[in-house]
Backbone as a chain_set.jsonl record, in Angstrom:
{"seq": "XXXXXXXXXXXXXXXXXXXXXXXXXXXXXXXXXXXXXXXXXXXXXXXXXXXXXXXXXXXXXXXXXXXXXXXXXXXXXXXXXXXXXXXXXXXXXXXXXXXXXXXXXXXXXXXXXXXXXXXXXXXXXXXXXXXXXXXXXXXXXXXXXXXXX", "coords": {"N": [[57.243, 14.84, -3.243], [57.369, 12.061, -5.619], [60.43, 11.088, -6.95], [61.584, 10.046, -10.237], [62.901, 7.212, -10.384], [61.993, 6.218, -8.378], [59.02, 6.145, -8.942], [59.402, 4.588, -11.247], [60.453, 2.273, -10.097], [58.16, 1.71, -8.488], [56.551, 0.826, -10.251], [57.474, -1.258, -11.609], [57.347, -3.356, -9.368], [54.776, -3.675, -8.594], [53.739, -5.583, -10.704], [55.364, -7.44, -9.998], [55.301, -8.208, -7.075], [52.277, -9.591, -7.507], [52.622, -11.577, -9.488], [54.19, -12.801, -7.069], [51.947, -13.757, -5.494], [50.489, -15.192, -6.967], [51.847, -17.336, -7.264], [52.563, -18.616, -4.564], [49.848, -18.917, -4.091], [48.869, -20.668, -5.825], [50.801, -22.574, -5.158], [50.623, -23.433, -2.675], [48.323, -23.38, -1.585], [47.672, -20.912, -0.776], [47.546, -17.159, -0.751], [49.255, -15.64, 0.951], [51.147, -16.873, 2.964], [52.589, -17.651, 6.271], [55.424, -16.319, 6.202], [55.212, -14.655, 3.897], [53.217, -12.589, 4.51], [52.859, -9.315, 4.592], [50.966, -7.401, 4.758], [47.588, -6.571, 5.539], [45.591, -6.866, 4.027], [43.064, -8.075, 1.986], [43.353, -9.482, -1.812], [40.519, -9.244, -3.604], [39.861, -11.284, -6.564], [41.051, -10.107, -9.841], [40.195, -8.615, -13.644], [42.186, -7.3, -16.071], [41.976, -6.103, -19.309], [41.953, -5.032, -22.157], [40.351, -3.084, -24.49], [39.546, -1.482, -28.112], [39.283, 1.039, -27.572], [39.423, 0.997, -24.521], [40.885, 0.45, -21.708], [40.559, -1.727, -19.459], [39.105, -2.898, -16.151], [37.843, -5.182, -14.449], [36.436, -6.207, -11.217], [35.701, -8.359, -8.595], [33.766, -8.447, -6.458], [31.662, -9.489, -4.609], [28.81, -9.389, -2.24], [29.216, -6.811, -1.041], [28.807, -3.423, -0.368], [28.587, -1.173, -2.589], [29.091, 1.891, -1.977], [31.394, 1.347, 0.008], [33.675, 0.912, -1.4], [36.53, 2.821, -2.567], [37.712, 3.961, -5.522], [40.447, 5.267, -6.921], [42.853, 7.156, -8.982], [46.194, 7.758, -8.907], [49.008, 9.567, -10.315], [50.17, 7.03, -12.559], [48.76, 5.03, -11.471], [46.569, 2.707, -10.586], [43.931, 2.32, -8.029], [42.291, 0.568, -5.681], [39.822, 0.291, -3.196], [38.228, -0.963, -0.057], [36.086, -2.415, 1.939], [34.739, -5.663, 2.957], [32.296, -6.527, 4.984], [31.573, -8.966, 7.66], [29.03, -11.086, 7.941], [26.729, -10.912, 10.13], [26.216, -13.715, 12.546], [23.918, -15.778, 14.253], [24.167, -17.448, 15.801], [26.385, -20.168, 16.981], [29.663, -20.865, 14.958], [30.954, -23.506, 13.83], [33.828, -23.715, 11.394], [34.264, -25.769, 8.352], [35.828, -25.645, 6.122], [37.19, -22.997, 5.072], [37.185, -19.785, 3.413], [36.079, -17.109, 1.873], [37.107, -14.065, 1.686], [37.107, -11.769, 4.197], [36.975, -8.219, 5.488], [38.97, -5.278, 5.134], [40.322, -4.64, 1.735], [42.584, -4.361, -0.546], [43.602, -3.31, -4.419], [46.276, -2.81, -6.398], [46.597, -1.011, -9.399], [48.737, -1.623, -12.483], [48.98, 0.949, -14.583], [49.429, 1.218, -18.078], [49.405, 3.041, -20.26], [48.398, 6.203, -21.693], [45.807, 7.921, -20.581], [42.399, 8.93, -21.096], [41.515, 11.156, -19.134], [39.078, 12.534, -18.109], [37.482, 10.813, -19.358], [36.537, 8.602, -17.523], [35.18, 6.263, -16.297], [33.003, 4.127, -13.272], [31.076, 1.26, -12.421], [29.217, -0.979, -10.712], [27.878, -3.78, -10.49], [25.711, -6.756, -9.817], [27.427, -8.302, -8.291], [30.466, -7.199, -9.339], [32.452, -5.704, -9.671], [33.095, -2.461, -12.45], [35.393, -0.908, -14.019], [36.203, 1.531, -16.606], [38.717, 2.948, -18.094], [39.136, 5.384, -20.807], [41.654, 4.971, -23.59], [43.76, 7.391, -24.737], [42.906, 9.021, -27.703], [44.412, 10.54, -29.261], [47.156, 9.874, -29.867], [50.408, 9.381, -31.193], [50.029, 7.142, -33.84], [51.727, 3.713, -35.088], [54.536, 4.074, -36.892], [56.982, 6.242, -35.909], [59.348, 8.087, -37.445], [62.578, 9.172, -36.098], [65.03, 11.866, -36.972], [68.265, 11.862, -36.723], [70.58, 13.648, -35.799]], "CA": [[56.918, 14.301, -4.549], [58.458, 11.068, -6.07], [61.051, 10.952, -8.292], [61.276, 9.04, -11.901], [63.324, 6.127, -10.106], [61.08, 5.871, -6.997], [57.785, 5.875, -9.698], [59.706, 3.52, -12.186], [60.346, 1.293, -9.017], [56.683, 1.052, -8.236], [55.703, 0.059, -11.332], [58.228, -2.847, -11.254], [57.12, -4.077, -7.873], [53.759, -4.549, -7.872], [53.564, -6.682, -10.945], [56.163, -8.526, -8.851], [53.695, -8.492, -5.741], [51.333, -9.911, -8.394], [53.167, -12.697, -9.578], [54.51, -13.946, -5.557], [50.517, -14.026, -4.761], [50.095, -16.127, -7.733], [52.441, -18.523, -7.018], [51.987, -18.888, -3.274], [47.968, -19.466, -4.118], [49.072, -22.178, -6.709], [51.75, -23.719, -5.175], [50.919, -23.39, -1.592], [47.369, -22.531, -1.058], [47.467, -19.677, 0.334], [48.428, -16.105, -1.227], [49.743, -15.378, 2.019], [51.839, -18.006, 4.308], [53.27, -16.73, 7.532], [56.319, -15.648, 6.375], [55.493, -13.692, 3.55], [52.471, -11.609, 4.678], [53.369, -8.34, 5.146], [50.247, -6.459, 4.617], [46.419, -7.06, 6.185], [44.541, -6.636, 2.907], [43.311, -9.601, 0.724], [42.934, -9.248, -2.695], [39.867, -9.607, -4.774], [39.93, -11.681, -8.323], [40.558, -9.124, -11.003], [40.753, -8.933, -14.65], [42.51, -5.812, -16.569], [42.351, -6.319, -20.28], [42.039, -3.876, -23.043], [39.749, -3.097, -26.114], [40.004, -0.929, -28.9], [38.985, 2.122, -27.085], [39.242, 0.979, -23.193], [41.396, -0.419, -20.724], [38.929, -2.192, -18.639], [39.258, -3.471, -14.822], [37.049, -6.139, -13.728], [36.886, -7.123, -9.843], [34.997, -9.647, -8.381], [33.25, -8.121, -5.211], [30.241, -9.658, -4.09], [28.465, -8.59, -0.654], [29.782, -5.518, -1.081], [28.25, -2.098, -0.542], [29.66, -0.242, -3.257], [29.445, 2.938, -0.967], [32.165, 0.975, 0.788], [34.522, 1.196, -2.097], [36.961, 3.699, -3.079], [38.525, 3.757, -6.76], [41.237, 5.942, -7.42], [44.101, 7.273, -9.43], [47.314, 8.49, -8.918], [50.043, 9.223, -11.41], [49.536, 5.887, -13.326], [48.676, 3.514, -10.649], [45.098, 2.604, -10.19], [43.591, 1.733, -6.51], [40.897, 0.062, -5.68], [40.328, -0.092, -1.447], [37.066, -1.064, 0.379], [36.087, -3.287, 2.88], [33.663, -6.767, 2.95], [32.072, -6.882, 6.254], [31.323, -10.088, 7.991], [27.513, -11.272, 8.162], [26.779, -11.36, 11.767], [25.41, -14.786, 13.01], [22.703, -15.71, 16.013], [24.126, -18.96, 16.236], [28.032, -20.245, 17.04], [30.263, -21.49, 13.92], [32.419, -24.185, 13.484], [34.334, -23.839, 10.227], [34.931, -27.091, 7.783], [36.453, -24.234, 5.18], [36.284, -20.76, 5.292], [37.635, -19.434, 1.84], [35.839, -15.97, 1.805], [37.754, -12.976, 2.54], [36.666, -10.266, 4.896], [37.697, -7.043, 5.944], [39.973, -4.394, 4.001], [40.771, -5.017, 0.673], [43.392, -3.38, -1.93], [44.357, -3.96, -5.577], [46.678, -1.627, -7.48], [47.047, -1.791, -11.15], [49.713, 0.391, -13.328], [48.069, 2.086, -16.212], [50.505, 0.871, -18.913], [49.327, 3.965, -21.345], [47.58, 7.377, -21.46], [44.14, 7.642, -20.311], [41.501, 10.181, -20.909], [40.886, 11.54, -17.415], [37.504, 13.526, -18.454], [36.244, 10.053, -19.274], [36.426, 7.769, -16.512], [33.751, 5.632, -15.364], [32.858, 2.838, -13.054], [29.761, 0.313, -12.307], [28.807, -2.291, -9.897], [26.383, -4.811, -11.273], [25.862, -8.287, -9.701], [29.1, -8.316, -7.821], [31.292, -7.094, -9.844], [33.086, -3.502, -10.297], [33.986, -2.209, -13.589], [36.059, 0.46, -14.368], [36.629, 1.518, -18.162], [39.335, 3.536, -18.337], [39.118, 5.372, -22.369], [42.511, 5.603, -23.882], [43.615, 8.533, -25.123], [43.554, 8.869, -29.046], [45.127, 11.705, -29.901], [48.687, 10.182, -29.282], [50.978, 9.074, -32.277], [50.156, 5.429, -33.952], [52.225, 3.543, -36.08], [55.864, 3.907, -36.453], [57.766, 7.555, -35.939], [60.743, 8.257, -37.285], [63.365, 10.368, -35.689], [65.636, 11.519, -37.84], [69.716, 11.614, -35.79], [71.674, 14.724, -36.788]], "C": [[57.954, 13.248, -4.944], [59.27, 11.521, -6.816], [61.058, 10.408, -9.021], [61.824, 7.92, -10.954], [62.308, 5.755, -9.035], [59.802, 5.591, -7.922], [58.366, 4.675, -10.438], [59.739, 2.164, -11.014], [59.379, 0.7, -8.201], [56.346, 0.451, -8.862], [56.319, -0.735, -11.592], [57.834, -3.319, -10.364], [56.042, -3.981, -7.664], [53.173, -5.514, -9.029], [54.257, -7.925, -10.3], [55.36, -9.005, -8.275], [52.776, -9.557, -6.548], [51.24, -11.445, -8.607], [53.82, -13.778, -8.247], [53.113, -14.042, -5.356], [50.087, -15.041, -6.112], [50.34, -17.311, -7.507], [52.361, -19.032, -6.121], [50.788, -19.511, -3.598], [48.311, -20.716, -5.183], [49.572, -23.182, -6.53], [51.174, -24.375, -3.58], [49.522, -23.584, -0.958], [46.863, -21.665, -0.617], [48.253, -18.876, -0.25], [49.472, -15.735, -0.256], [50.152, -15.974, 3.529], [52.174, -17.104, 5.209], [54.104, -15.69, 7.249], [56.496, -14.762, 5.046], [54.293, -12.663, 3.752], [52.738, -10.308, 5.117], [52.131, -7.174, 4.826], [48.692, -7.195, 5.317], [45.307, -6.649, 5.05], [44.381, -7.543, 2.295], [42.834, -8.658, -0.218], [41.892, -9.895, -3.639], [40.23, -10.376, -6.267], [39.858, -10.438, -9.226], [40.871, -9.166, -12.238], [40.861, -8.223, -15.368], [42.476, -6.611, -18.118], [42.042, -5.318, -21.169], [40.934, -4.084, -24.546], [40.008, -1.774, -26.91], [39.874, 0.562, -28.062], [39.176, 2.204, -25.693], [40.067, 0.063, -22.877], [40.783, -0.462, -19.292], [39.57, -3.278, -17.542], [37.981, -3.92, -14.328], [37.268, -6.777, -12.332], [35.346, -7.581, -9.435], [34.669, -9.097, -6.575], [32.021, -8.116, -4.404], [30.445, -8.897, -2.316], [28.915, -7.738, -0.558], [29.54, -4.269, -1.602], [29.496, -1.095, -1.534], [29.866, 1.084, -3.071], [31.085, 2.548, -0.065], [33.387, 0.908, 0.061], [35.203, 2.731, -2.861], [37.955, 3.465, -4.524], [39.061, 5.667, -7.194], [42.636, 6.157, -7.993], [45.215, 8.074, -9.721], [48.355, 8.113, -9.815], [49.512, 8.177, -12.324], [49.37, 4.556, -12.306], [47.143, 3.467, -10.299], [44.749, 1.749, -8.651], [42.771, 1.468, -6.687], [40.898, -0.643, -3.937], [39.053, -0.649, -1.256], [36.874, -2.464, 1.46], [34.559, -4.044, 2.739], [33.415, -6.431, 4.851], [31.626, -8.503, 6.521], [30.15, -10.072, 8.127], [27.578, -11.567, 9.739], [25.779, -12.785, 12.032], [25.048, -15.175, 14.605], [23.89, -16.761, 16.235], [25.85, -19.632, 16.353], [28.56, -21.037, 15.818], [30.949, -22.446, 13.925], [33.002, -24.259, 12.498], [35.248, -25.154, 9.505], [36.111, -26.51, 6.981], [35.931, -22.885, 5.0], [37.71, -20.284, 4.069], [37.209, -17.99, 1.115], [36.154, -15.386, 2.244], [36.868, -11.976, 3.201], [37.322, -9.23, 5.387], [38.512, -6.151, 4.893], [41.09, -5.385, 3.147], [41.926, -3.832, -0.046], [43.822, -3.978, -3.223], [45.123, -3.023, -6.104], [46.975, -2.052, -8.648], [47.771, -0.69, -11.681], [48.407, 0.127, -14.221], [49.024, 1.657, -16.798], [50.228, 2.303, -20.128], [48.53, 5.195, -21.131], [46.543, 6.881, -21.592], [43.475, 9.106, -20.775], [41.09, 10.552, -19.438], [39.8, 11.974, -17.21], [36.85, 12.216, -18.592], [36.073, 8.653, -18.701], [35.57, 7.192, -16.203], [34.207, 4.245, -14.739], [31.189, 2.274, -12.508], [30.25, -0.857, -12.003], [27.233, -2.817, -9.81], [26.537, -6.197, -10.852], [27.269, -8.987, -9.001], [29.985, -8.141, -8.131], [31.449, -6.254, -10.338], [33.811, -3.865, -12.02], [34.72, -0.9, -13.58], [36.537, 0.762, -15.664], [37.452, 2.7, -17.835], [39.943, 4.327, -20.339], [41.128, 5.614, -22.362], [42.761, 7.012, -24.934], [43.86, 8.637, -27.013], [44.418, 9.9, -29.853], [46.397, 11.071, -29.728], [49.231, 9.187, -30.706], [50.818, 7.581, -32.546], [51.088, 5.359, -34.996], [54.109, 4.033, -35.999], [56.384, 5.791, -37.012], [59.262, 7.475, -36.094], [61.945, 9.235, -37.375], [64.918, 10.556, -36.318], [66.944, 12.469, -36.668], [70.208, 12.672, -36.79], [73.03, 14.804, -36.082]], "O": [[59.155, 13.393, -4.713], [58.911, 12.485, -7.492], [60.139, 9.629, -8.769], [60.786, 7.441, -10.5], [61.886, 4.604, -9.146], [59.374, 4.483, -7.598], [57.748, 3.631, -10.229], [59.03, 1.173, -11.19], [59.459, -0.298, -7.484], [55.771, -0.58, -8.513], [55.538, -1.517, -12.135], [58.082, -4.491, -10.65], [55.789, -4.145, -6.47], [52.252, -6.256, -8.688], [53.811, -9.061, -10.143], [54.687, -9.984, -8.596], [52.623, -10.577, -5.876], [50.403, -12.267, -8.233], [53.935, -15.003, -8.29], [53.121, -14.987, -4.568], [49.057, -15.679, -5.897], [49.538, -18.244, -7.487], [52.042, -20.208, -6.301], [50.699, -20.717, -3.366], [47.699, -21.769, -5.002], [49.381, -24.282, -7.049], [51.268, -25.575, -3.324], [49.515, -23.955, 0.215], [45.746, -21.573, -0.108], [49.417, -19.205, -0.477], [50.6, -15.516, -0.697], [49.752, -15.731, 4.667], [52.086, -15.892, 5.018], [53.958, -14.535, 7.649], [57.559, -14.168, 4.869], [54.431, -11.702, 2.995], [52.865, -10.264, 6.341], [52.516, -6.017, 4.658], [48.75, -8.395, 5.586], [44.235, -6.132, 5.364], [45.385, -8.112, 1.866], [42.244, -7.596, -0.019], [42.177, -10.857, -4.352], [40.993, -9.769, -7.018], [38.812, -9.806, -9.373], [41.935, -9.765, -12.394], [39.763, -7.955, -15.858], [42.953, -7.746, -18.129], [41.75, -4.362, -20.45], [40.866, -5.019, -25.344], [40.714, -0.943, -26.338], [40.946, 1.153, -28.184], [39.156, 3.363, -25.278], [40.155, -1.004, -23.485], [40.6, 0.365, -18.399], [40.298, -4.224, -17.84], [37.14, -3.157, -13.852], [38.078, -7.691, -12.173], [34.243, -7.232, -9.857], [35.4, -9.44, -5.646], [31.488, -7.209, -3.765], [31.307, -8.351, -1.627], [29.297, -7.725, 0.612], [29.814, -3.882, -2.738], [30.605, -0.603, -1.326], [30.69, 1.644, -3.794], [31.776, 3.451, 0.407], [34.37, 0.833, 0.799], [34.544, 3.531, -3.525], [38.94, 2.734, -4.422], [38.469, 6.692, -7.534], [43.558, 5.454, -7.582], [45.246, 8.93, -10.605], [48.68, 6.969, -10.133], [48.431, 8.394, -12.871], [49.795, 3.409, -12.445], [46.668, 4.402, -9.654], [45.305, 0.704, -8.314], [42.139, 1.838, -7.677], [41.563, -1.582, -3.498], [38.524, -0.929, -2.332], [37.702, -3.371, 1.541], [33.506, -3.45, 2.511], [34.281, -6.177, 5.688], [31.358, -9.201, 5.543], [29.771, -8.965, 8.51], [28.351, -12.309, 10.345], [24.608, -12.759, 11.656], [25.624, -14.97, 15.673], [24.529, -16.505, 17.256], [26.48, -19.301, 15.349], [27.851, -22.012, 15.568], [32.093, -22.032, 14.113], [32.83, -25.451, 12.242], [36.382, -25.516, 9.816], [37.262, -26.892, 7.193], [34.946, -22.158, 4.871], [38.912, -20.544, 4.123], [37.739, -17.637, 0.062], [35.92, -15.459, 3.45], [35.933, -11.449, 2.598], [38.465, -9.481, 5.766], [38.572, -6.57, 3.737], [41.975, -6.201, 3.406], [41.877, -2.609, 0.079], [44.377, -5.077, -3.205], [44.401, -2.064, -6.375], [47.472, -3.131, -8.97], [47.662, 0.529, -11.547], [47.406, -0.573, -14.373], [49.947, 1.585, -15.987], [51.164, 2.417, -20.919], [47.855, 5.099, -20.106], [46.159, 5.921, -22.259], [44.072, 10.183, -20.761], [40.198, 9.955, -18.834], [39.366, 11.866, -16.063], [35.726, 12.143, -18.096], [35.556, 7.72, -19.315], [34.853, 7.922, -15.519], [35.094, 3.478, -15.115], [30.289, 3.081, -12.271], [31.129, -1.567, -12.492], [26.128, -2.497, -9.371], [27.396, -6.881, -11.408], [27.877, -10.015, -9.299], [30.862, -8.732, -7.5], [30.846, -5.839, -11.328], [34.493, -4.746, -12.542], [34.311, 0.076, -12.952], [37.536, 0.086, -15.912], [36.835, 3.572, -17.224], [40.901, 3.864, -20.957], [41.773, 6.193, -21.488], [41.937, 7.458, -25.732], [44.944, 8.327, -27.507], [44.932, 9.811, -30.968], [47.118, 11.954, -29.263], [48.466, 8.348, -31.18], [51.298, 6.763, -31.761], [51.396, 6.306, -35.72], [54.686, 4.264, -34.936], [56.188, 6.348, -38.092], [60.122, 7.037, -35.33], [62.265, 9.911, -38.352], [65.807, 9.708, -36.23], [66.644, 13.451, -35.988], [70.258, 12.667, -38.02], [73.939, 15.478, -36.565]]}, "num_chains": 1, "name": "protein.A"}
């Protein structure tokens, strides 16, 4: 089992991860040059944002049997694995650009706050997974104050 520093040290390092695949793809073209690839997974487009009741994960996964995806979550880190297959073709390719990923995918996202775990859902509609994650309301709003003896 982890410890608090080994968990706190995840959840620093893969918005990291996050931000070098940004910059690489912006600056460079490519999330993943030679010398920093260190994994064989591309990552899907995704977009985490939050509403009053849900923190909501949007990915971008066309051609993709959503039998072929796994979404799960540990501690506070959300996964999301699955694999694109390649279309098989009669006929030989030459590629002008090839810009669609294939093969095993991963995204992880922290959880930044309590979730309801009882009410989880996800849906794939038109290429694109959701996952609503409810937050939890029972937990203290507004400002607490602890009184120092």
């Amino acid at each position: 089992m982890e410890n608090s520093k080994e968990k706190r040290f995840k959840e620093l390092l893969i918005p990291l991860e996050e931000e070098m695949d940004f910059f690489f793809s912006n600056f460079f073209g490519s999330a993943y040059p030679n010398l920093y690839r260190h994994e064989l997974y591309w990552k899907p487009p995704t977009d985490v944002y939050e509403t009053e009741k849900n923190l909501v994960v949007t990915i971008e996964l066309a051609q993709i049997d959503p039998k072929e995806v796994n979404v799960s979550l540990q501690e506070n880190i959300l996964y999301i694995r699955g694999i694109r297959k390649s279309i098989p073709s009669s006929e030989k390719r030459r590629y002008h650009k090839m810009e669609i990923n294939y093969g095993p995918f991963e995204r992880r996202i922290v959880i930044p706050q309590e979730i309801d775990m009882e009410k989880l859902t996800a849906s794939y509609d038109n290429g694109f997974l959701e996952i609503k994650l409810p937050k939890r309301q029972n937990l203290p709003t507004g400002v607490i104050n602890i009184e120092v003896e």
